[in-house]
C-alpha positions as CSV (number, residue, x, y, z in Angstrom):
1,X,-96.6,34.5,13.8
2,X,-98.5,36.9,12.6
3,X,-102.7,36.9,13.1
4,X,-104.1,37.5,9.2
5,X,-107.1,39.4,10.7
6,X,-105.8,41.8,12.5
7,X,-102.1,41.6,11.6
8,X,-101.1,41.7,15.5
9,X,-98.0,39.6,16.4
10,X,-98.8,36.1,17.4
11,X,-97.1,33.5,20.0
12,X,-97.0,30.6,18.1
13,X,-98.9,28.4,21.4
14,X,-101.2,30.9,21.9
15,X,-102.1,31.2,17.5
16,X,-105.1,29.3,16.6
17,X,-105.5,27.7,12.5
18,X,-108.4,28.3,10.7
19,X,-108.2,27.7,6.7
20,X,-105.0,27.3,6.6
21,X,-104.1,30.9,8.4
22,X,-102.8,31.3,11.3
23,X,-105.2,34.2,14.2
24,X,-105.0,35.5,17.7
25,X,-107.5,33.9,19.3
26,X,-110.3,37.1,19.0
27,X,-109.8,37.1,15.2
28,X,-110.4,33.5,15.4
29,X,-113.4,33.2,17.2
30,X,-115.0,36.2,15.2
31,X,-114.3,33.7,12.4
32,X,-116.1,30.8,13.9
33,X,-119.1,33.6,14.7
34,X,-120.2,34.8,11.3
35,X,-123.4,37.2,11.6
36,X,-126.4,35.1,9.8
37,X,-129.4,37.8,9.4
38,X,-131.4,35.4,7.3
39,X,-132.4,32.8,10.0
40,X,-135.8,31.3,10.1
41,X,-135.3,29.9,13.5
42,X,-134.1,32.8,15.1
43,X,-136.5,34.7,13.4
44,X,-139.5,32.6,14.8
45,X,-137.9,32.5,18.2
46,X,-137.9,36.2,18.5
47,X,-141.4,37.0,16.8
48,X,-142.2,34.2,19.6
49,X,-140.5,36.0,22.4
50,X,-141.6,39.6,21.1
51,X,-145.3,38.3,21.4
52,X,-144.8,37.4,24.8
53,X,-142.5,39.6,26.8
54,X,-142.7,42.4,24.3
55,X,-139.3,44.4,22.4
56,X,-136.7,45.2,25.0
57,X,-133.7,46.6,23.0
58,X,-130.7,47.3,24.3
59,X,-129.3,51.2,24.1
60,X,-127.1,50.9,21.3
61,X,-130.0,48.7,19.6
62,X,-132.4,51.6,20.1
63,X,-129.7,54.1,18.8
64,X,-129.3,52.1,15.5
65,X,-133.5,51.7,15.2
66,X,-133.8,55.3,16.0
67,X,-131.3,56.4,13.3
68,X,-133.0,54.3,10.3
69,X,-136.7,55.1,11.4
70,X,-135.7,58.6,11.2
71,X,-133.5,59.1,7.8
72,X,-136.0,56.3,6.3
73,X,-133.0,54.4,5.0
74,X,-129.2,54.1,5.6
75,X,-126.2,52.8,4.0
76,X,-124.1,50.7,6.1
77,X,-120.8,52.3,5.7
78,X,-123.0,55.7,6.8
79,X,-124.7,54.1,9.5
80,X,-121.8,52.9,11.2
81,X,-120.3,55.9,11.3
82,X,-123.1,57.4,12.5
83,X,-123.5,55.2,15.6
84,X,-119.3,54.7,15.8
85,X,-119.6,51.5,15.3
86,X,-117.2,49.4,12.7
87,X,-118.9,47.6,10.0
88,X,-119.1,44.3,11.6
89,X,-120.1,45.5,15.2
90,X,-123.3,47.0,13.0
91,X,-124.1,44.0,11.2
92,X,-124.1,41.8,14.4
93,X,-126.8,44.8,15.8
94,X,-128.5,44.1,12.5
95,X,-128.9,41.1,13.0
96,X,-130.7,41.0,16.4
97,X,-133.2,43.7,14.6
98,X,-133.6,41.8,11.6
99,X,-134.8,38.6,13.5
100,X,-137.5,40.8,15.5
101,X,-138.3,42.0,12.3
102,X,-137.8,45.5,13.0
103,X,-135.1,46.3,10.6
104,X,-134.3,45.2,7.2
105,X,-132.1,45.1,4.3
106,X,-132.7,46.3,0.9
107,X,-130.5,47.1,-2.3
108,X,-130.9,50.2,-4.3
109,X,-128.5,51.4,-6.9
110,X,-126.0,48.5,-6.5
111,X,-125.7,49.4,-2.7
112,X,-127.3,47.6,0.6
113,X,-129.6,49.9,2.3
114,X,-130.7,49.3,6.5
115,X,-134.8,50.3,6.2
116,X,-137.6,49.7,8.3
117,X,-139.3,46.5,8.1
């Protein structure tokens, strides 16, 4: 079998089925994981947690914060190359800024743009 998200060669036991296609099982789990950046709760749990233990980022976190407060806004695509990240790797760091409210999203001339909160 063959994984459909990474196109890796499958043994049929070991392939997992999600919408009718067939994964390896780290295609399928990043499948069942989908990056949600707009989360009240997690929002509120980290502006609860930043109040009381303060922001502790981790290195590549600070990297990626460092990068947008200093161009002032980013594109994705340019930002992941920047940190040598792939796409979704940067989204998931995203997210973690977003909910601390550190970070945002914004679209400017039909393109998604990482700013400052």
């Amino acid at each position: 079998m063959i994984c459909k998200g990474c196109g890796s060669a499958v043994e049929p036991e070991e392939a997992r089925e999600h919408g009718g296609a067939a994964y390896c099982e780290d295609c399928y789990l990043d499948t069942q994981s989908q990056v949600k950046t707009c989360d009240p709760w997690a929002v509120h749990l980290a502006k609860s947690d930043k109040s009381r233990t303060g922001v502790q980022l981790t290195p590549r976190q600070q990297k990626f914060y460092d990068l947008v407060m200093s161009r002032g806004e980013i594109p994705i695509p340019q930002a992941a190359q920047a940190m040598n990240l792939s796409e979704e790797d940067l989204r998931r760091e995203f997210a973690t800024l977003r909910h601390l409210e550190l970070l945002r999203g914004t679209r400017k001339d039909g393109q998604i743009l990482l700013v400052p909160f």
